[in-house]
Kinemage of the C-alpha trace (Angstrom):
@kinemage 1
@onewidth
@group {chain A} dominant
@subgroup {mainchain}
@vectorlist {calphas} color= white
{ca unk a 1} P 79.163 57.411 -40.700
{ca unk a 2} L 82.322 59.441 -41.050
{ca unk a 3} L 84.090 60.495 -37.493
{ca unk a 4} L 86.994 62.057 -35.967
{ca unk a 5} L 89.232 64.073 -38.777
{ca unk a 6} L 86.895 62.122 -41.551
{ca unk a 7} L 89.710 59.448 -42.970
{ca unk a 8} L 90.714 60.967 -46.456
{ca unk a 9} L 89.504 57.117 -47.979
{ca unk a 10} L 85.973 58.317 -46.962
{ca unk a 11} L 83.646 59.476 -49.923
{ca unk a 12} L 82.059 61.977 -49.742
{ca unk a 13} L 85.362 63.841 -48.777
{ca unk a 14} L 87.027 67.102 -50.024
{ca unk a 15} L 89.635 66.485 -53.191
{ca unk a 16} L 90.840 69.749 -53.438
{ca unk a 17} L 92.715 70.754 -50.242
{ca unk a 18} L 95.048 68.241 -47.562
{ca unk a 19} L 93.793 69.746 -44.442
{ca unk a 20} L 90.142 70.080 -44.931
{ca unk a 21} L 88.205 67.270 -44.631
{ca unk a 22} L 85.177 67.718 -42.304
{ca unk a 23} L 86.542 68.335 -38.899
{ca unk a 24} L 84.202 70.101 -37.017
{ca unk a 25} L 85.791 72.561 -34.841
{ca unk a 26} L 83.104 74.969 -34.870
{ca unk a 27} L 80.141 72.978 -34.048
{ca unk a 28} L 79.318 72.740 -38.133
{ca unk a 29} L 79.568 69.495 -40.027
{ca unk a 30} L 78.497 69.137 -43.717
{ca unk a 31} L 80.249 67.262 -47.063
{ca unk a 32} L 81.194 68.714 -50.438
{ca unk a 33} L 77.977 67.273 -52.224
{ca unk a 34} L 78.394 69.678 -55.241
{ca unk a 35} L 75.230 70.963 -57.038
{ca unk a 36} L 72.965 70.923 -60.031
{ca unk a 37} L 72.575 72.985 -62.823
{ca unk a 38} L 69.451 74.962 -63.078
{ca unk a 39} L 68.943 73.553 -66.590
{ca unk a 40} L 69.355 69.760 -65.287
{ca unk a 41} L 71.550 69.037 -67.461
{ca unk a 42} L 74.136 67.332 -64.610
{ca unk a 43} L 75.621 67.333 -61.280
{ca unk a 44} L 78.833 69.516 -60.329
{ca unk a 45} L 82.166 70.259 -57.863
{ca unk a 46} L 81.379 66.662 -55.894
{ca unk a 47} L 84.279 66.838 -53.560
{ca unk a 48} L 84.914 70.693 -54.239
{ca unk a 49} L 81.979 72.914 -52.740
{ca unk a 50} L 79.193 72.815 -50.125
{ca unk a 51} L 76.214 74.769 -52.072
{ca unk a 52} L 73.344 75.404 -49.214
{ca unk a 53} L 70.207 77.567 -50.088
{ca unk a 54} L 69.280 80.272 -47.681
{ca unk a 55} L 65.539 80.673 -46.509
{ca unk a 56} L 66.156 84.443 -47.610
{ca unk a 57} L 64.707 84.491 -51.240
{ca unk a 58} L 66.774 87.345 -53.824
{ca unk a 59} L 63.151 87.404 -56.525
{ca unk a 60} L 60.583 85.062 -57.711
{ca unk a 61} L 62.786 83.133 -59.745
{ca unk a 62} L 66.374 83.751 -57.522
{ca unk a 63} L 67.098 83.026 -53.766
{ca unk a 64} L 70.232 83.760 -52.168
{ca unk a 65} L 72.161 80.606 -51.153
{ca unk a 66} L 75.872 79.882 -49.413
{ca unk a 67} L 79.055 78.419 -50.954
{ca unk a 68} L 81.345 77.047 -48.525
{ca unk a 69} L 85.173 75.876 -50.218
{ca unk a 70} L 87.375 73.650 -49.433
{ca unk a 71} L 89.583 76.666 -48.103
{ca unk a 72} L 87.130 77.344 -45.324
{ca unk a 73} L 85.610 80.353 -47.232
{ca unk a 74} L 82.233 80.978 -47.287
{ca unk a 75} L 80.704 83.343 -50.015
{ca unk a 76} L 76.765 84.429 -49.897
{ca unk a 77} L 75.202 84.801 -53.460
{ca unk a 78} L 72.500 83.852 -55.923
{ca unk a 79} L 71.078 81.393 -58.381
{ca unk a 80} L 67.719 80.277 -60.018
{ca unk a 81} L 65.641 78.758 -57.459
{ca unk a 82} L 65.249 75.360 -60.090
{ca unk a 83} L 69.320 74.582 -59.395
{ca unk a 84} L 69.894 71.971 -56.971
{ca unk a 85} L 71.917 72.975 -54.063
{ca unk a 86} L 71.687 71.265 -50.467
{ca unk a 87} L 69.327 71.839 -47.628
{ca unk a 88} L 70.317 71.758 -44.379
{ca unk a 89} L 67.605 72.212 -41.324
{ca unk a 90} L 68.479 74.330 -38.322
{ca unk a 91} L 66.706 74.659 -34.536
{ca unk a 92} L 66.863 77.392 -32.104
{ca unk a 93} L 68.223 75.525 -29.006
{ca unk a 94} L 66.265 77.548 -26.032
């Protein structure tokens, strides 16, 4: 279970940037698990990127997913709904 700051020793971690590595200031916490090619054909960016799908689909094929970087920014686009990008489940606190 990584705490605190997240000790840079920790794996999953970021490997990219010195002062990001999953301090959650902003009551959001997730790790840079990379992603998988539609085609299968391997897994990518471990320690670079947070890929998270959207529940928003783009087409049949395409949804609309989030790409968080190890700079803090987060960019909204697309990708064949067969590529393997994280999952992360959210409640409405009432």
């Amino acid at each position: 279970l990584l705490g605190g700051n997240c000790n840079t020793t920790d794996h999953p971690r970021w490997n990219q940037t010195s002062n990001h590595y999953g301090f959650d200031a902003y009551g959001f916490s997730a790790l840079p698990a990379g992603f998988r090619y539609s085609v299968g054909d391997g897994y990518f960016t471990l320690g670079t990127g947070i890929y998270l799908w959207s529940s928003t689909g783009y087409s049949s094929d395409q949804s609309w997913f989030r790409w968080i970087t190890g700079g803090g920014t987060v960019v909204r686009t697309m990708d064949w709904k067969r590529s393997g990008f994280s999952v992360r489940c959210l409640r409405e606190v009432e």
